[in-house]
MIDRENRO-349671 format. One record per atom (N, C-alpha, C): residue number from 0; residue in one letter; atom name; x negated, y negated, z. Coordinates in nm, 4 decimals. Layout:
BEGIN
NUM; A; CA; X; Y; Z
...
This chain:
BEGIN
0; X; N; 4.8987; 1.2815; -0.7583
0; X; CA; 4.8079; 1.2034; -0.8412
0; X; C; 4.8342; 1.2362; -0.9876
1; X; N; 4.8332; 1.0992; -1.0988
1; X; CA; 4.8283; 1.1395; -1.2233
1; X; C; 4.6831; 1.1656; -1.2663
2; X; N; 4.7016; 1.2084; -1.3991
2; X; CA; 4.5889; 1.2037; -1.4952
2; X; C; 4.4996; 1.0928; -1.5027
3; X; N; 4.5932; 0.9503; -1.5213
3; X; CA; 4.5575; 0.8025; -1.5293
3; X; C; 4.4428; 0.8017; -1.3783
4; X; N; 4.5213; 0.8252; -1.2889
4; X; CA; 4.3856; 0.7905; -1.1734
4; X; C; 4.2916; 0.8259; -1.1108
5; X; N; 4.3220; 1.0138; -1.1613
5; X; CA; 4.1761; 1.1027; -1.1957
5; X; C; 4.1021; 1.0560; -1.2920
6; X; N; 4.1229; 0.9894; -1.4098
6; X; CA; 4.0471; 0.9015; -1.4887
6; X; C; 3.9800; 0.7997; -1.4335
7; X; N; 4.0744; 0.7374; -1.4096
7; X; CA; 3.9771; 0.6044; -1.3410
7; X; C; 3.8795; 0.6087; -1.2317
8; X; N; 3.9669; 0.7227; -1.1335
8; X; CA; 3.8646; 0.7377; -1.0193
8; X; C; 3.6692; 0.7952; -1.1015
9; X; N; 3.6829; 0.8768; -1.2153
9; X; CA; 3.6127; 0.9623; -1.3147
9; X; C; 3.4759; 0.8682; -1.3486
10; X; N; 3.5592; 0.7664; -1.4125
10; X; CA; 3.4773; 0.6797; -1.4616
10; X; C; 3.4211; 0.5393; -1.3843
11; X; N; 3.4969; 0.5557; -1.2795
11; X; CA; 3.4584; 0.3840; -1.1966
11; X; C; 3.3036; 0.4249; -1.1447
12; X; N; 3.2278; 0.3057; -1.1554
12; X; CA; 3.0808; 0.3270; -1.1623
12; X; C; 3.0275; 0.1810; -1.0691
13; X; N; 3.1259; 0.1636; -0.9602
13; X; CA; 3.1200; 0.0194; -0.9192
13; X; C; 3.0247; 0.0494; -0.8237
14; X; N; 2.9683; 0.1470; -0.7282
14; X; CA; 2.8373; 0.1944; -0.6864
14; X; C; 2.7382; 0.2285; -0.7074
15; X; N; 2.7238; 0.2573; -0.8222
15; X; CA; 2.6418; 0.3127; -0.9045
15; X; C; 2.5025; 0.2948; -0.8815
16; X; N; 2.4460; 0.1206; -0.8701
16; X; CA; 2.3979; 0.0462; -0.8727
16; X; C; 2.3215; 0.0764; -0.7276
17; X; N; 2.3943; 0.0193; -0.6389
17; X; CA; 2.3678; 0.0395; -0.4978
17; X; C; 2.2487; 0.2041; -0.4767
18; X; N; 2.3397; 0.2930; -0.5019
18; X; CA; 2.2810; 0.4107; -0.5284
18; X; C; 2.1708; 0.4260; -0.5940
19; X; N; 2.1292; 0.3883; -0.6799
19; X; CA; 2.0163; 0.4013; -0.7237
19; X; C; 1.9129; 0.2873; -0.6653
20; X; N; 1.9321; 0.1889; -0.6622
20; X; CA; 1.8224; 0.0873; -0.5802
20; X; C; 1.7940; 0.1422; -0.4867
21; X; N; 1.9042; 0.2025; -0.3927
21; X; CA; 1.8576; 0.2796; -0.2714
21; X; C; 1.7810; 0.4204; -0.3021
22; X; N; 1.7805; 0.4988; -0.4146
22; X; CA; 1.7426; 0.6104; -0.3882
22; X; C; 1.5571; 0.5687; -0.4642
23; X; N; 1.5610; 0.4348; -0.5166
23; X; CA; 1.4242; 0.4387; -0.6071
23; X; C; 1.3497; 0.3503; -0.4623
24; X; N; 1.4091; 0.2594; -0.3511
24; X; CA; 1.3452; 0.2553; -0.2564
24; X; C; 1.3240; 0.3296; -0.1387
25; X; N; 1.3975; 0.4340; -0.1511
25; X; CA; 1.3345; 0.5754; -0.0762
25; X; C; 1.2612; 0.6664; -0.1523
26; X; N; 1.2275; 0.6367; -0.2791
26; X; CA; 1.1153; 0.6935; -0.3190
26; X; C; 0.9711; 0.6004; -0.2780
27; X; N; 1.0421; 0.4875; -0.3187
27; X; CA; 0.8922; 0.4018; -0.2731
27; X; C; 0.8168; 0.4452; -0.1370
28; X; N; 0.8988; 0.4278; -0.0562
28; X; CA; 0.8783; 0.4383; 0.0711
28; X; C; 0.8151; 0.5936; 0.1561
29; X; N; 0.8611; 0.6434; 0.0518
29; X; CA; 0.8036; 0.8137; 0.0230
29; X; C; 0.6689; 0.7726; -0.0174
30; X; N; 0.6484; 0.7658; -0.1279
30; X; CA; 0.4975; 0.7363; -0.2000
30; X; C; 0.3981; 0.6618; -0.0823
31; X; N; 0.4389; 0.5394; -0.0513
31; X; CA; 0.3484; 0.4846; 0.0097
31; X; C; 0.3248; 0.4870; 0.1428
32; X; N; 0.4222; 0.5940; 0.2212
32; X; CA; 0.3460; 0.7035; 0.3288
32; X; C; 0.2513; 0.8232; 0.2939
33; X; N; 0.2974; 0.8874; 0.1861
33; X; CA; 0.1835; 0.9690; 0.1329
33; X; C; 0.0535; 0.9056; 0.1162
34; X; N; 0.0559; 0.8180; 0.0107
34; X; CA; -0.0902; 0.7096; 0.0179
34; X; C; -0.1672; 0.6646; 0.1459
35; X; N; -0.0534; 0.6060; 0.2701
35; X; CA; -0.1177; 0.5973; 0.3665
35; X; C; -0.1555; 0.7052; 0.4685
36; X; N; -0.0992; 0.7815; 0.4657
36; X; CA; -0.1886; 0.9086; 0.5115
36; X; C; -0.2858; 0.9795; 0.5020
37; X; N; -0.2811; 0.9782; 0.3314
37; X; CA; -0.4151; 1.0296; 0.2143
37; X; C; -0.5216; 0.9417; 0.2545
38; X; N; -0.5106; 0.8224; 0.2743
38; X; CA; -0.6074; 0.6923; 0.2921
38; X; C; -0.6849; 0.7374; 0.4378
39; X; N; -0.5707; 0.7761; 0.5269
39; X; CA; -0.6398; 0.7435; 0.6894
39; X; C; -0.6912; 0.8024; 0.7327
40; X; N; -0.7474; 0.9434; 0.6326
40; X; CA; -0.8691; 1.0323; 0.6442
40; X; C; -0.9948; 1.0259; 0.5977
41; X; N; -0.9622; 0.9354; 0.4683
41; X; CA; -1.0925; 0.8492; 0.3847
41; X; C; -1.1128; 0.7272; 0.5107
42; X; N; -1.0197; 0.6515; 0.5747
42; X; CA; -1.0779; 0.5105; 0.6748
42; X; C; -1.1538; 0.6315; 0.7851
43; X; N; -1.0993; 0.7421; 0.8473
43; X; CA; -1.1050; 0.7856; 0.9715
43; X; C; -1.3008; 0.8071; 0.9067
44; X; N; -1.3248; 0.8468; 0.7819
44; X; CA; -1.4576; 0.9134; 0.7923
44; X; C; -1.5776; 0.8108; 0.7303
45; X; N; -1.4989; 0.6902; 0.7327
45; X; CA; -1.5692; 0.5948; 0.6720
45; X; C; -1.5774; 0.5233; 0.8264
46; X; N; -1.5592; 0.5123; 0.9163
46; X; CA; -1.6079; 0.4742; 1.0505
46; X; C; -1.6896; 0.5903; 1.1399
47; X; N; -1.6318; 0.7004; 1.1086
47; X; CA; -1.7624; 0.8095; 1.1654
47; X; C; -1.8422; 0.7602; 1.0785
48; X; N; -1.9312; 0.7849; 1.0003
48; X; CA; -2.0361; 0.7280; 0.9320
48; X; C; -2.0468; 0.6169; 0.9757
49; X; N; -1.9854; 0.4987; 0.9928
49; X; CA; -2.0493; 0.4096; 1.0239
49; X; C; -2.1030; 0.3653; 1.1689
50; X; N; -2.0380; 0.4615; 1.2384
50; X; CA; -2.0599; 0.4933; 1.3812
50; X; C; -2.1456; 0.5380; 1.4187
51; X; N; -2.1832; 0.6728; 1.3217
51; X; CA; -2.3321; 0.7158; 1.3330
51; X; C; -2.4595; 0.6825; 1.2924
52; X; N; -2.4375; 0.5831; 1.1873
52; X; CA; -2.5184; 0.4787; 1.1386
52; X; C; -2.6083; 0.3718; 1.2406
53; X; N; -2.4701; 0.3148; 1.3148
53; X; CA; -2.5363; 0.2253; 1.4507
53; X; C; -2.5756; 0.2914; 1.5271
54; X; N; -2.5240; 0.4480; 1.6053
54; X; CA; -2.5898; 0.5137; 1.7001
54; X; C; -2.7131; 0.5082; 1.6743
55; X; N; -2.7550; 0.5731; 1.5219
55; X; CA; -2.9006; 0.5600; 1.4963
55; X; C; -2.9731; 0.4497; 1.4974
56; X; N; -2.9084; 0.3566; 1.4509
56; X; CA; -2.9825; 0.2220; 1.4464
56; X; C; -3.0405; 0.1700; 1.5744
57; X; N; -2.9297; 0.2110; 1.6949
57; X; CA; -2.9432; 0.1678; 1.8120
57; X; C; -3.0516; 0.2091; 1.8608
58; X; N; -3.0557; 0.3449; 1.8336
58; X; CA; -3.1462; 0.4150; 1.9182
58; X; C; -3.3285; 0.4588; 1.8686
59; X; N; -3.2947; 0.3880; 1.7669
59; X; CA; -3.4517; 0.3472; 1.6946
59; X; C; -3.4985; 0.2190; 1.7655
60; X; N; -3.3958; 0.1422; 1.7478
60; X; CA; -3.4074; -0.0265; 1.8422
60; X; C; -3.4601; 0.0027; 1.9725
61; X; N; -3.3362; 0.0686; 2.0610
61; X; CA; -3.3899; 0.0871; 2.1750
61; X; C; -3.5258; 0.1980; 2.2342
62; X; N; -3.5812; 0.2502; 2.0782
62; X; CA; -3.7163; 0.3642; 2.1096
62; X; C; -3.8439; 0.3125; 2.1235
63; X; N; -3.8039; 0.1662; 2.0442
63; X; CA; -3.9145; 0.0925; 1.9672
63; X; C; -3.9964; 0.0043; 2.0843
């Protein structure tokens, strides 16, 4: 190999592109499993509450 095509190989940047779209949509895709995970402990306790809400409700209904 010359100098000339350790250069070129050096500087060719014809992937470049690819590479980064891909690495900023595996960040995305990172983030918005974190979010949905973070979330499905706030949904999981926002239906207990509301679960225990109707138990009670029910069971005032059915005392009455």
């Amino acid at each position: 190999m010359n100098v000339t095509a350790i250069g070129n190989f050096w500087n060719d940047d014809q992937g470049q592109d690819l590479i980064e779209y891909t690495l900023l949509v595996a960040f995305v895709a990172l983030a918005s499993a974190v979010l949905f995970i973070g979330a499905g402990g706030s949904v999981a306790g926002i239906w207990n509450v509301t679960n225990s809400q109707l138990a009670a409700a029910n069971a005032s209904a059915s005392g009455s």
